[in-house]
C-alpha positions as CSV (number, residue, x, y, z in Angstrom):
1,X,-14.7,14.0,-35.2
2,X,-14.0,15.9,-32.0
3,X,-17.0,14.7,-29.2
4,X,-17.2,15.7,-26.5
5,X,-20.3,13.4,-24.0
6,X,-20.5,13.2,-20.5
7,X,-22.8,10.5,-19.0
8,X,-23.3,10.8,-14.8
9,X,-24.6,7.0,-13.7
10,X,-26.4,7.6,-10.1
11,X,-26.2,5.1,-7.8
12,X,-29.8,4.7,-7.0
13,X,-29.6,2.6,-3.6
14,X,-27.2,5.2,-2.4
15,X,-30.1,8.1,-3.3
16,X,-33.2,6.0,-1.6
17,X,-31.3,5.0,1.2
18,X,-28.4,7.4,2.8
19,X,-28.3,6.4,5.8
20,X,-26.8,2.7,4.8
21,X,-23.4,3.7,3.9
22,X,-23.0,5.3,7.4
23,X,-24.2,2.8,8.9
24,X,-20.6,1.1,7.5
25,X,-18.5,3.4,8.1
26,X,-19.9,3.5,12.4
27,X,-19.7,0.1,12.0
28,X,-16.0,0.1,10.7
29,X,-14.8,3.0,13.4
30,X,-16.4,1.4,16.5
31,X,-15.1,-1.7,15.3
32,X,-11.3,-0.5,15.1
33,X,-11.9,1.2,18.3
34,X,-12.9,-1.8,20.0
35,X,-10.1,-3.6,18.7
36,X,-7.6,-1.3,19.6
37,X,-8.5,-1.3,22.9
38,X,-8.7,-5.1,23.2
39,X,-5.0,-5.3,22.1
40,X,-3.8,-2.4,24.1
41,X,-5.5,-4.0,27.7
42,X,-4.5,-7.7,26.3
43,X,-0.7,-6.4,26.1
44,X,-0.6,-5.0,29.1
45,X,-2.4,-7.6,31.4
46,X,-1.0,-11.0,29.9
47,X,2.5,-12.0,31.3
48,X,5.1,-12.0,28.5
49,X,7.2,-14.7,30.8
50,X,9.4,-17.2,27.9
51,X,6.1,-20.3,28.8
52,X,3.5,-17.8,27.8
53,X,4.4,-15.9,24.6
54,X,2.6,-18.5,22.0
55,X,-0.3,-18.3,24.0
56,X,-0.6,-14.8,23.9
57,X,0.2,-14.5,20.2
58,X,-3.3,-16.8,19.9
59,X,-5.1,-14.7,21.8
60,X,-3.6,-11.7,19.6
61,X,-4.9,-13.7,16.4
62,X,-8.3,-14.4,17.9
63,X,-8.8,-10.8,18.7
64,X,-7.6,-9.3,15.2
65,X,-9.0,-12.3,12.2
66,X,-12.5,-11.4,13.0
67,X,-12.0,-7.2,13.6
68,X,-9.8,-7.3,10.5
69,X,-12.5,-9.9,8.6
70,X,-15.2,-6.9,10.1
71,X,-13.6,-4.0,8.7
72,X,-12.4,-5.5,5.2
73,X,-16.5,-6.4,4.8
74,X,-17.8,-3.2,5.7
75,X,-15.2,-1.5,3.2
76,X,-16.0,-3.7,0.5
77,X,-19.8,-2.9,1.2
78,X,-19.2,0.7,1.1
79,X,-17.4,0.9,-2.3
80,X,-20.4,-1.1,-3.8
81,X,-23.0,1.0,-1.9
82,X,-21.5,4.3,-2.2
83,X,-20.2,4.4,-5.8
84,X,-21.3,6.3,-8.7
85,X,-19.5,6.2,-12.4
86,X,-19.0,9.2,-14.9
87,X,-18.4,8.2,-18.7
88,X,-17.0,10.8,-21.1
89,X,-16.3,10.3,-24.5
90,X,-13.6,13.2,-25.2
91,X,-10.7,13.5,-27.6
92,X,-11.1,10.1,-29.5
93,X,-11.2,8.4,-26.2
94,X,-13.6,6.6,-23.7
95,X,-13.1,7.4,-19.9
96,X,-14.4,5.7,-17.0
97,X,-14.0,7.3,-13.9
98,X,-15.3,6.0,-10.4
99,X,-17.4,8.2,-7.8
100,X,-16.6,7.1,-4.1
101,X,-19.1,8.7,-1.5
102,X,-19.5,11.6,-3.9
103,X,-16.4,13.5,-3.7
104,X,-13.3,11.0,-4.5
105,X,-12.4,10.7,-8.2
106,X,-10.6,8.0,-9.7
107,X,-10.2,7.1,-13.2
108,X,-10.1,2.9,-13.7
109,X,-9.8,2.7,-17.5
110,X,-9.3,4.9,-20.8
111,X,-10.0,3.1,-23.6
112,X,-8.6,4.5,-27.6
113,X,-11.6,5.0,-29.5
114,X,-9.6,3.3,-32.4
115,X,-8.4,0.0,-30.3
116,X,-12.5,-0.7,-29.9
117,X,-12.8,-4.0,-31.7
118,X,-16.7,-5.0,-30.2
119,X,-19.5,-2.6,-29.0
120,X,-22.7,-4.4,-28.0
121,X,-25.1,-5.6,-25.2
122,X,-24.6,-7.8,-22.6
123,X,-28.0,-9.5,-23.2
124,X,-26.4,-10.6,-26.2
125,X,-25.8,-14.0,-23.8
126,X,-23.6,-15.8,-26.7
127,X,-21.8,-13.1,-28.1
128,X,-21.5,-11.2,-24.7
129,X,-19.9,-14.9,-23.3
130,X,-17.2,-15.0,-26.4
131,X,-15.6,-11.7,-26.1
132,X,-15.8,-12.5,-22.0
133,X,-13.8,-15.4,-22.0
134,X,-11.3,-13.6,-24.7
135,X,-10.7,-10.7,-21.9
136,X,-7.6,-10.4,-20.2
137,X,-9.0,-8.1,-17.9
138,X,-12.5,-7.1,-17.1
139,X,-14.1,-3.4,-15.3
140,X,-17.6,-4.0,-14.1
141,X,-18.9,-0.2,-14.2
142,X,-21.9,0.0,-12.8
143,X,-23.9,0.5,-9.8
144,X,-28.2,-0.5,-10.2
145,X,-29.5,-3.6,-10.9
146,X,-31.0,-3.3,-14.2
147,X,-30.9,-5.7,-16.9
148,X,-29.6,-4.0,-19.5
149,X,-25.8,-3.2,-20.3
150,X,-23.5,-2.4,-22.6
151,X,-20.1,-3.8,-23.3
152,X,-17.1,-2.4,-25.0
153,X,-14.2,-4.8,-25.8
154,X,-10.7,-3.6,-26.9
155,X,-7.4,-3.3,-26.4
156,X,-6.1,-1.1,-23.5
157,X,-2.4,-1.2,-23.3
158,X,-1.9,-4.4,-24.7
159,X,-4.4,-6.3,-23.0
160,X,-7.8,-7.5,-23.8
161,X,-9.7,-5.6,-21.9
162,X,-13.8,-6.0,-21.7
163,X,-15.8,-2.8,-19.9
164,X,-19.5,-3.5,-18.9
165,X,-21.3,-0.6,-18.2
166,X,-25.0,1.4,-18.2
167,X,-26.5,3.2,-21.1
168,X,-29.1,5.1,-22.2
169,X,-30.1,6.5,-25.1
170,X,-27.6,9.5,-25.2
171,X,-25.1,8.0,-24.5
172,X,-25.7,5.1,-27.3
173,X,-25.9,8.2,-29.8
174,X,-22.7,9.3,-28.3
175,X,-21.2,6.3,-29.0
176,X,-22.3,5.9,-32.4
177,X,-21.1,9.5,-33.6
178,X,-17.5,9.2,-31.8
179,X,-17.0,5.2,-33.1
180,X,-16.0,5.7,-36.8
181,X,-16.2,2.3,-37.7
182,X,-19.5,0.5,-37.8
183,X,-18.5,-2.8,-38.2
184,X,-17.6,-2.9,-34.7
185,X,-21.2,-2.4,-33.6
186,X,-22.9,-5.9,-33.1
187,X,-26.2,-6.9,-35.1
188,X,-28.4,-6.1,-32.1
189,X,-26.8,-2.4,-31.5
190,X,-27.1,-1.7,-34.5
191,X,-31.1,-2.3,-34.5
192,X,-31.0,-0.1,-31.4
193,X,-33.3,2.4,-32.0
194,X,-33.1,3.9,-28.5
């Protein structure tokens, strides 16, 4: 059966507060700024003579760790706050492609429709656990806090591969047309009655 489903996931934090993200990226920039600046008067004013060259490297260090520590943080904290996920089911195959400030696209995992061997809900804490510790590699696709999520476990290129992401009702009913075989679906999935 050829499906084709598209589910946008909004980053709610990102929608109720816009202003946070940019507050990062000042942070970042004035932070680079001020360490460029730093280095730039620091190698010019310290005496390079053959005594005083390990000292200087330490005060090098001193001024880079934290401004590199500083803009590694506020990157990380802008790929969680400003990140929103698109699945589509399309030609047999599950995509999962990741939403950075709105405009950058960036596909993290197709999964074969056929290579699904588990479909269920994280909530599922026993089940969920197994087919967790049996993953070679894991994609965390989602952005809100919420309590419920789905997870997909299969084989993507030869490696056991476990995707936990949002659902709603659609998309369960997507899932459930495009995935031939039931027996994947887990006990509480299938009682889903969404």
């Amino acid at each position: 059966m050829n499906l084709y489903f598209e589910k946008n996931v909004i980053n709610e934090k990102m929608r109720d507060n816009p202003a946070k993200g940019k507050r990062y990226e000042v942070l970042r920039i004035v932070v680079t700024v001020i360490m460029l600046v730093l280095v730039l008067v620091l190698a010019n004013t310290l005496p390079w003579s053959n005594s005083g060259w390990m000292f200087n490297i330490a005060i090098f260090a001193a001024v880079i760790a934290p401004s590199i520590t500083i803009i590694l943080f506020c990157g990380q904290q802008l790929k969680k706050h400003c990140c929103e996920y698109d699945y589509i089911i399309a030609n047999n195959e599950i995509k999962v492609i990741r939403i950075f400030n709105q405009k950058k696209r960036e596909t993290i995992l197709t999964f074969d429709i056929s290579n699904i061997e588990r479909l269920g809900f994280a909530s599922e804490t026993a089940e969920y656990q197994e087919y967790e510790k049996k993953a070679d590699k894991k994609y965390l696709a989602f952005c809100n806090s919420n309590e419920n999520y789905l997870y997909i476990f299969g084989a993507v290129k030869s490696l056991k591969t476990l995707l936990v992401c949002e659902f709603d009702a659609d998309y369960i009913s997507a899932l459930r047309k495009s995935v031939a075989s039931y027996g994947v679906f887990s006990e509480e999935f299938k009682k889903f009655k969404g």
